[in-house]
PDB file of N, CA, C and O in Angstrom:
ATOM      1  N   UNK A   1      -5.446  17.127 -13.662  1.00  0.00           N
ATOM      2  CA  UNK A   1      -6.712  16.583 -13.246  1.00  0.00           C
ATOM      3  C   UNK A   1      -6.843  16.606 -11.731  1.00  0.00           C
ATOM      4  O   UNK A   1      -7.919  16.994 -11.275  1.00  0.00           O
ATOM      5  N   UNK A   2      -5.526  16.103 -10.598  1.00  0.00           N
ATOM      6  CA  UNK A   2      -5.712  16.500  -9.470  1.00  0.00           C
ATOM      7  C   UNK A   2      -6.446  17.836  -9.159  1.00  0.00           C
ATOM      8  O   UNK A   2      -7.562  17.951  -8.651  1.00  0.00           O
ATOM      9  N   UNK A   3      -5.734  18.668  -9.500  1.00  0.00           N
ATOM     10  CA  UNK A   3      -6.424  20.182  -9.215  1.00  0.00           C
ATOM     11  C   UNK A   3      -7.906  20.484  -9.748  1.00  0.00           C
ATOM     12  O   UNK A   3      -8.719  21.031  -9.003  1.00  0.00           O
ATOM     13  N   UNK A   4      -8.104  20.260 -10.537  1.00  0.00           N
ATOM     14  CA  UNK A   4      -9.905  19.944 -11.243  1.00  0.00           C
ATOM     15  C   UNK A   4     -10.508  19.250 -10.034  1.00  0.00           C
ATOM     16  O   UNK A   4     -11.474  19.832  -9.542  1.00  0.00           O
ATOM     17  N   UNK A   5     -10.020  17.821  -9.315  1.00  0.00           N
ATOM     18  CA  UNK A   5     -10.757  17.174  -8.017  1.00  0.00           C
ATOM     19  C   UNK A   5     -11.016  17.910  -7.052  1.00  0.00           C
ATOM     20  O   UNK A   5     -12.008  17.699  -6.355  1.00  0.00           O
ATOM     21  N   UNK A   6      -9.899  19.250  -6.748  1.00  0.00           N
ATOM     22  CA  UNK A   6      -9.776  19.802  -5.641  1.00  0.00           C
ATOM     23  C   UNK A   6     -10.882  20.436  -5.458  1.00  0.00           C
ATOM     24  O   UNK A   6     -11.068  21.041  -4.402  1.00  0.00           O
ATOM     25  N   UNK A   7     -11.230  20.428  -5.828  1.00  0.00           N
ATOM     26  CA  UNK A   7     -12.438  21.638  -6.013  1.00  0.00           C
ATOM     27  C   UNK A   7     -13.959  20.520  -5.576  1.00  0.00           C
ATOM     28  O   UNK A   7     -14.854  21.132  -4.994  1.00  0.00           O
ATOM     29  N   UNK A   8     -14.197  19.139  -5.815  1.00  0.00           N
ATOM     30  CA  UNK A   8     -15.053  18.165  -5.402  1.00  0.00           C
ATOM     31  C   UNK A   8     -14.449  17.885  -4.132  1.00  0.00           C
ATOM     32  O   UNK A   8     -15.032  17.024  -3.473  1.00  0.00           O
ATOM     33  N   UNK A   9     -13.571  18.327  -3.700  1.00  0.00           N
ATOM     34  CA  UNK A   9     -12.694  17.705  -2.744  1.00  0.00           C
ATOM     35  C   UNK A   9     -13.256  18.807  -1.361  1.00  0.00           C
ATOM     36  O   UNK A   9     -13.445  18.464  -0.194  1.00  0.00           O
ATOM     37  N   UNK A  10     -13.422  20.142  -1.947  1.00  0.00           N
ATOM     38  CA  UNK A  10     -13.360  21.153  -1.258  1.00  0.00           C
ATOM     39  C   UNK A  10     -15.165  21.122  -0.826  1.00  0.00           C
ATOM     40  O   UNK A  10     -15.623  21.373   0.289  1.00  0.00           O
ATOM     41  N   UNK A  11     -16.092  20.674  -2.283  1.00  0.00           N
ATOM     42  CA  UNK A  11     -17.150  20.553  -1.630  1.00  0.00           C
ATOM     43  C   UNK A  11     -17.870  19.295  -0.809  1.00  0.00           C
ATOM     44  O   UNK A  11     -18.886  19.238  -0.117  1.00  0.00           O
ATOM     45  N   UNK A  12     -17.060  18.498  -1.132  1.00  0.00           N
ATOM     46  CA  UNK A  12     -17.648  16.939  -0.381  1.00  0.00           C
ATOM     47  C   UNK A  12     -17.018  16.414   1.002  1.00  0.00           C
ATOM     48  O   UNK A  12     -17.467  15.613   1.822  1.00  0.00           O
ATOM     49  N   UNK A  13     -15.867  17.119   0.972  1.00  0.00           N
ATOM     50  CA  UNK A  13     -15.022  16.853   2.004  1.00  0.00           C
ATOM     51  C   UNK A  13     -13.578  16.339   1.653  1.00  0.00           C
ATOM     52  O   UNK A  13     -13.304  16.138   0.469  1.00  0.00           O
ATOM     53  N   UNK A  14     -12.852  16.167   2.417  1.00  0.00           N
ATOM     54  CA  UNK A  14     -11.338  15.550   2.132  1.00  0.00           C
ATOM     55  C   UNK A  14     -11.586  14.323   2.843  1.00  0.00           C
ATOM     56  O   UNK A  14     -11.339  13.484   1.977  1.00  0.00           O
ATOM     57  N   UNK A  15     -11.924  13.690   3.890  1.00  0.00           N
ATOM     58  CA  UNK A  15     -12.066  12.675   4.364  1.00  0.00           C
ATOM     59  C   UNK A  15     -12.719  11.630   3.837  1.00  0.00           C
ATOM     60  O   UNK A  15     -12.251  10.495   3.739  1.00  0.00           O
ATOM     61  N   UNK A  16     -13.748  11.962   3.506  1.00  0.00           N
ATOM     62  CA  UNK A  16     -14.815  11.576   2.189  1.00  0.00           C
ATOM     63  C   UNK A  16     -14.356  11.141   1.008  1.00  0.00           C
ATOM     64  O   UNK A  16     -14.899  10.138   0.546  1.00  0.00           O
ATOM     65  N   UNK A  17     -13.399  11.702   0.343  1.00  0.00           N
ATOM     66  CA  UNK A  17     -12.914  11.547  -0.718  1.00  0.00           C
ATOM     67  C   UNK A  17     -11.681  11.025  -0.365  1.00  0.00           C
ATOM     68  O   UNK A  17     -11.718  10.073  -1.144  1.00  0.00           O
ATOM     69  N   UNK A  18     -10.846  10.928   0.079  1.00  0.00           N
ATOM     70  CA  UNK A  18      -9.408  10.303   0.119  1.00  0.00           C
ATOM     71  C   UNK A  18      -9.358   8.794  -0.294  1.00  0.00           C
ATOM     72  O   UNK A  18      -8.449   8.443  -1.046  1.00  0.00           O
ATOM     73  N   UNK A  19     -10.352   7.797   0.185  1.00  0.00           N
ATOM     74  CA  UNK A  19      -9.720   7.055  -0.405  1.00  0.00           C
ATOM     75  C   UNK A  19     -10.270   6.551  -1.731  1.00  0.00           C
ATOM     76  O   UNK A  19     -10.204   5.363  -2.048  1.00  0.00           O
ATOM     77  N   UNK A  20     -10.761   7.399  -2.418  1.00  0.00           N
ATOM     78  CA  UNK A  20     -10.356   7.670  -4.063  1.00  0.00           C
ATOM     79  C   UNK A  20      -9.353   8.134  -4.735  1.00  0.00           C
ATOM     80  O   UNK A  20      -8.816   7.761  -5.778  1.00  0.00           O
ATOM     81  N   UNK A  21      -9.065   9.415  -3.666  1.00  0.00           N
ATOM     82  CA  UNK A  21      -7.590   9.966  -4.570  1.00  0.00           C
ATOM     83  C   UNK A  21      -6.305   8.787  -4.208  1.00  0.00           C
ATOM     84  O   UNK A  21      -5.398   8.477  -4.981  1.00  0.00           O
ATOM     85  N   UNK A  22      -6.504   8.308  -2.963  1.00  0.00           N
ATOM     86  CA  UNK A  22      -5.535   7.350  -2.817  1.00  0.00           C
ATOM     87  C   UNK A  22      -5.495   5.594  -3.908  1.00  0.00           C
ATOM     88  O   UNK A  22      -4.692   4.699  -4.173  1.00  0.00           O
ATOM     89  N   UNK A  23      -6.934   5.974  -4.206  1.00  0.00           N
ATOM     90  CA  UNK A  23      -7.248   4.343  -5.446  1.00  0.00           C
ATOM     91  C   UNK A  23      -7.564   3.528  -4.544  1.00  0.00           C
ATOM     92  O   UNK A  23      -7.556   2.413  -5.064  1.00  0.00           O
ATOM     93  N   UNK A  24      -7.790   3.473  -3.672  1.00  0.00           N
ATOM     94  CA  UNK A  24      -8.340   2.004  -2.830  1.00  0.00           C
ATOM     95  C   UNK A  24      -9.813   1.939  -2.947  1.00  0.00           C
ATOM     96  O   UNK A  24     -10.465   1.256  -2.158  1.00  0.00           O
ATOM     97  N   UNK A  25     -10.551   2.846  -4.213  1.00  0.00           N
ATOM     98  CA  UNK A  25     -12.024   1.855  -3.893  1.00  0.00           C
ATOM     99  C   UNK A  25     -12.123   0.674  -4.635  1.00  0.00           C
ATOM    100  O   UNK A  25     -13.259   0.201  -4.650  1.00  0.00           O
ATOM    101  N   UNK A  26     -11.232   0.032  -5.281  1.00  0.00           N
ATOM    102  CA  UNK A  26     -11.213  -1.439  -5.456  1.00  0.00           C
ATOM    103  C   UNK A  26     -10.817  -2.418  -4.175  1.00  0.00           C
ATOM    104  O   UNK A  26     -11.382  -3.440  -3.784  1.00  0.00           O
ATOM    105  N   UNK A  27      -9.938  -1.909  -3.790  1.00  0.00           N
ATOM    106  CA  UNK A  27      -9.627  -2.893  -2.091  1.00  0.00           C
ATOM    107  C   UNK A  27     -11.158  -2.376  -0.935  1.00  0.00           C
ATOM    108  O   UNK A  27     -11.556  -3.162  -0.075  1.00  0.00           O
ATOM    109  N   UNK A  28     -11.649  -1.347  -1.088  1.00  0.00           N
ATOM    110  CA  UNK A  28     -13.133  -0.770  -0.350  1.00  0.00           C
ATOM    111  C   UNK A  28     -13.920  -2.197  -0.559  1.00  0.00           C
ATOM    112  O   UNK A  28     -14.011  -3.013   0.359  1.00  0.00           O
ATOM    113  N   UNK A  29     -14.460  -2.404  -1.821  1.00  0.00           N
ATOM    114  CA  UNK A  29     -15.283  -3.364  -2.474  1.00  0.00           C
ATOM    115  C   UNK A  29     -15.131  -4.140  -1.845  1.00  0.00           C
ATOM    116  O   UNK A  29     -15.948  -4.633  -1.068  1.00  0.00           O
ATOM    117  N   UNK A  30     -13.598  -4.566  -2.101  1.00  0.00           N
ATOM    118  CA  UNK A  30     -13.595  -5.993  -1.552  1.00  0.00           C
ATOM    119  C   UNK A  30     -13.715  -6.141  -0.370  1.00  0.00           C
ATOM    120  O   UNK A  30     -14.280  -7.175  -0.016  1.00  0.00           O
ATOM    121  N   UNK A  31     -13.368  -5.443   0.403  1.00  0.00           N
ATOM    122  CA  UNK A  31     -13.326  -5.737   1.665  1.00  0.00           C
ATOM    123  C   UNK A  31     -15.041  -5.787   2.364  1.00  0.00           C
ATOM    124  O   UNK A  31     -15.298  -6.444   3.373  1.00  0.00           O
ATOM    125  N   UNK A  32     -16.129  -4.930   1.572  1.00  0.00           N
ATOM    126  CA  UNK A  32     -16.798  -5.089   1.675  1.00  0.00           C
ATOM    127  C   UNK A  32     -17.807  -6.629   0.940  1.00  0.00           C
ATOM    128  O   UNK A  32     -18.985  -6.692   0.589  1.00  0.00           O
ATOM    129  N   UNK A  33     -17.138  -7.271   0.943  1.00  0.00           N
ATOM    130  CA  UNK A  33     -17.472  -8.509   0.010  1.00  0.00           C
ATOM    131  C   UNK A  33     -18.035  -8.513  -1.009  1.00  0.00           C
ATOM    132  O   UNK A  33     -19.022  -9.231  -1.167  1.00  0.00           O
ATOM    133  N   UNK A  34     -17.513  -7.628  -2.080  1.00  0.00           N
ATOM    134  CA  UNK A  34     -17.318  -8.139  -3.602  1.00  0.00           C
ATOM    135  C   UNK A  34     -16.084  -8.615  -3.876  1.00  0.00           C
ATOM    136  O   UNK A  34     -14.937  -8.487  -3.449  1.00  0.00           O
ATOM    137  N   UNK A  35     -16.752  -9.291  -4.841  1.00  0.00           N
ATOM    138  CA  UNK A  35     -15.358  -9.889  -5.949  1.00  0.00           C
ATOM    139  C   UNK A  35     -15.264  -9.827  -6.941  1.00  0.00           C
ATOM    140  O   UNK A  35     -16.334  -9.438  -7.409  1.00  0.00           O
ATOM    141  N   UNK A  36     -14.225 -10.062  -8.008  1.00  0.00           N
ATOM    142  CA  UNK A  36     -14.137 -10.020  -9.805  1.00  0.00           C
ATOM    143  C   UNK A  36     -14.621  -8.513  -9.754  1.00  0.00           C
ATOM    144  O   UNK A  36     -15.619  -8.112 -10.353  1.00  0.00           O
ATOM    145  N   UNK A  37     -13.556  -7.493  -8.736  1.00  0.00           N
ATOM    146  CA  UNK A  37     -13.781  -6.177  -9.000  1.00  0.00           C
ATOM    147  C   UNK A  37     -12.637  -5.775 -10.197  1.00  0.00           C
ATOM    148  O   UNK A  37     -11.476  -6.180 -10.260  1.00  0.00           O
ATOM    149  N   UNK A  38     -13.401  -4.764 -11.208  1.00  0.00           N
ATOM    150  CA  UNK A  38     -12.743  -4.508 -12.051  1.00  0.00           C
ATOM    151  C   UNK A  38     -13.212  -3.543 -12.655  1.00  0.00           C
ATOM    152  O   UNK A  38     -14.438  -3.436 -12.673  1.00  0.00           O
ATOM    153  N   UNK A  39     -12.383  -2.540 -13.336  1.00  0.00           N
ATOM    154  CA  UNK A  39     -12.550  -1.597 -13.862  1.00  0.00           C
ATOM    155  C   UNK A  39     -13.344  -1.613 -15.549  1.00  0.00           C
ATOM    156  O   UNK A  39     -12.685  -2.036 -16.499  1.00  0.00           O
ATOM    157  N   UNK A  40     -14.603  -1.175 -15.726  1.00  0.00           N
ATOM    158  CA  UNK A  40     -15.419  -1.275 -17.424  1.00  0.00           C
ATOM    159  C   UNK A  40     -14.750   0.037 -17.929  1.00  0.00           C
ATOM    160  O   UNK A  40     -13.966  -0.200 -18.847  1.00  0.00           O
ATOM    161  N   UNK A  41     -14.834   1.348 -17.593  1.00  0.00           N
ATOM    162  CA  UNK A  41     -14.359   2.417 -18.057  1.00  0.00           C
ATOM    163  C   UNK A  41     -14.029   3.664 -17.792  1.00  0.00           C
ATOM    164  O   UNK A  41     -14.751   4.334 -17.054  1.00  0.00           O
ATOM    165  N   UNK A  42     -12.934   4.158 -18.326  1.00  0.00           N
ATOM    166  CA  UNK A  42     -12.414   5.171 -17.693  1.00  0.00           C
ATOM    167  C   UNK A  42     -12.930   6.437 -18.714  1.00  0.00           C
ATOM    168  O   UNK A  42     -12.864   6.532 -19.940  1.00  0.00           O
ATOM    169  N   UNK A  43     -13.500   7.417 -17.625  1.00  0.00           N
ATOM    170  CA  UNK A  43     -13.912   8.790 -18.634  1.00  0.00           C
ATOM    171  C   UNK A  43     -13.422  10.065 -17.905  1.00  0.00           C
ATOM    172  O   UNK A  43     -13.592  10.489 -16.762  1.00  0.00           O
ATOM    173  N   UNK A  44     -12.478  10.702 -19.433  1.00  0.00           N
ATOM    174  CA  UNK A  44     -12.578  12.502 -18.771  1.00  0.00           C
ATOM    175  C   UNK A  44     -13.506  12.949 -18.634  1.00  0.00           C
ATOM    176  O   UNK A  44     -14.485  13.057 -19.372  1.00  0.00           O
ATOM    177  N   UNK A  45     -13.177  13.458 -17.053  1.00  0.00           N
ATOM    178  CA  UNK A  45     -14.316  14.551 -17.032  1.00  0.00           C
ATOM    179  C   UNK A  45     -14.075  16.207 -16.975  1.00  0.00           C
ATOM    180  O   UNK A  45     -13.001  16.443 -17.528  1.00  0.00           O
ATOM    181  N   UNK A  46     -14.589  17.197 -16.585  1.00  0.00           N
ATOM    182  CA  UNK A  46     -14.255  18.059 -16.322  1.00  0.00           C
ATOM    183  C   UNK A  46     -13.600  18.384 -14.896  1.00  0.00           C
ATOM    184  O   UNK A  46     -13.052  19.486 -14.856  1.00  0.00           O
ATOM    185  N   UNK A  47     -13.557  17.649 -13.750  1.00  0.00           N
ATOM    186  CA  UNK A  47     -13.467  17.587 -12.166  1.00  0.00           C
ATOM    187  C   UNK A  47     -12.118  16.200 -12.652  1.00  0.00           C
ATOM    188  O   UNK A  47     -11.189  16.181 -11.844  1.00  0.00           O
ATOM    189  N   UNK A  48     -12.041  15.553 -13.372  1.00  0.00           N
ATOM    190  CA  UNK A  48     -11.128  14.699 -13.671  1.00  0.00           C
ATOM    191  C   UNK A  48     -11.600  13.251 -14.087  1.00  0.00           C
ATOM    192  O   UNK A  48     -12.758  13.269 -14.506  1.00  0.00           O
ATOM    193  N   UNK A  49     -10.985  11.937 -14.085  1.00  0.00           N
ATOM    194  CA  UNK A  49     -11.172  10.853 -14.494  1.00  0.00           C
ATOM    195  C   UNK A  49     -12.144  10.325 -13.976  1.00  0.00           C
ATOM    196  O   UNK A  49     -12.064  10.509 -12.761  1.00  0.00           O
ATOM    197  N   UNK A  50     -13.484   9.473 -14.372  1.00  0.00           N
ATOM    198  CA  UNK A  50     -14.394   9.365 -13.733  1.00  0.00           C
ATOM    199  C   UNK A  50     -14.283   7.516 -13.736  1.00  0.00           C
ATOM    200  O   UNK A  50     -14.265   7.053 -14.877  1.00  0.00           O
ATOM    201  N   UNK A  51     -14.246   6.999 -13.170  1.00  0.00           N
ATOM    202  CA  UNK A  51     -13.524   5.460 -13.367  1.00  0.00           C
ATOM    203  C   UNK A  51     -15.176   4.532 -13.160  1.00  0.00           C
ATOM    204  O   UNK A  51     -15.937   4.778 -12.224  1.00  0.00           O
ATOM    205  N   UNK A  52     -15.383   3.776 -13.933  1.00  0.00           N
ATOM    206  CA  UNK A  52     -16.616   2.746 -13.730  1.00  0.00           C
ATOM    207  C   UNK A  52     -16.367   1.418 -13.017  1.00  0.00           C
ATOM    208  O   UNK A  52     -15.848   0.527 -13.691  1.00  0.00           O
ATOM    209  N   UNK A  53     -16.690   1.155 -11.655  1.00  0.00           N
ATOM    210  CA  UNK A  53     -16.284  -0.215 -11.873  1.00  0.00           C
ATOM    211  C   UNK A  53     -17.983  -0.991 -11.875  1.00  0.00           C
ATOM    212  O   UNK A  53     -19.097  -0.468 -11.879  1.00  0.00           O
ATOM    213  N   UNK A  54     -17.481  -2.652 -11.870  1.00  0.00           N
ATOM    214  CA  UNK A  54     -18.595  -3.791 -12.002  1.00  0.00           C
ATOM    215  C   UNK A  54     -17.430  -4.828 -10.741  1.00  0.00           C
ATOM    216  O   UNK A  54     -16.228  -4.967 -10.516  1.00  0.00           O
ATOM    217  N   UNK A  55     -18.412  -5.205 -10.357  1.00  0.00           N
ATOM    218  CA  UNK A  55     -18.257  -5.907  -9.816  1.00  0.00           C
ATOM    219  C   UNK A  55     -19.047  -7.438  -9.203  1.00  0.00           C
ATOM    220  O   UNK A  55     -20.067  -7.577  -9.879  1.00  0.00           O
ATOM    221  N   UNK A  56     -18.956  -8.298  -8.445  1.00  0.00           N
ATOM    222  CA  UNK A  56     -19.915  -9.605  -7.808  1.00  0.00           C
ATOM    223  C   UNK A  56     -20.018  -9.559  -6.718  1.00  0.00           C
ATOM    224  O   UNK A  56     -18.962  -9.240  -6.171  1.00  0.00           O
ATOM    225  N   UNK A  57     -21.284  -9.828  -5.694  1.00  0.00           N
ATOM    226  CA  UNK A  57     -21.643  -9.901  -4.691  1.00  0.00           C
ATOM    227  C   UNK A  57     -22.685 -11.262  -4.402  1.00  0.00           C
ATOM    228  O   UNK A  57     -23.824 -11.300  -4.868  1.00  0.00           O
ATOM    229  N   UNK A  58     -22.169 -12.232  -3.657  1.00  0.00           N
ATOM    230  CA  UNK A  58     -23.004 -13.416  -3.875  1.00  0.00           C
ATOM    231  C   UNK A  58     -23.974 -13.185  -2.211  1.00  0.00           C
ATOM    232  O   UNK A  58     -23.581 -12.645  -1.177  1.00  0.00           O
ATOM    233  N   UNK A  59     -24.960 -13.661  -2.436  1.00  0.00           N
ATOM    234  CA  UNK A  59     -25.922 -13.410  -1.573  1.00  0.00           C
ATOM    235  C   UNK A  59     -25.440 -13.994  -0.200  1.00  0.00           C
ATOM    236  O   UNK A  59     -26.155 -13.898   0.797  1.00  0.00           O
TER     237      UNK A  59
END
């Protein structure tokens, strides 16, 4: 599945994308002040795993 990304990787950028391949858009969120971040569902895709999250943002 890495190698399937490479290719989104190649058209969106590498900088852009890293910290997905690295998994920190749950620590992203938060840091951007959400909370009760969590993952609803994980789907194959053809480019690779396409991950859903939900999350809270209080006004």
């Amino acid at each position: 599945m890495r190698l399937a990304f490479y290719g989104i990787q190649l058209l969106d950028g590498f900088e852009t994308t890293r910290p997905n391949v690295q998994g920190r858009l749950p620590e992203l969120m938060r840091e951007a002040g959400f909370s009760e971040v969590r993952i609803i569902r994980n789907m194959a895709t053809l480019f690779g795993t396409m991950t859903i999250y939900a999350a809270c943002k209080q006004p």
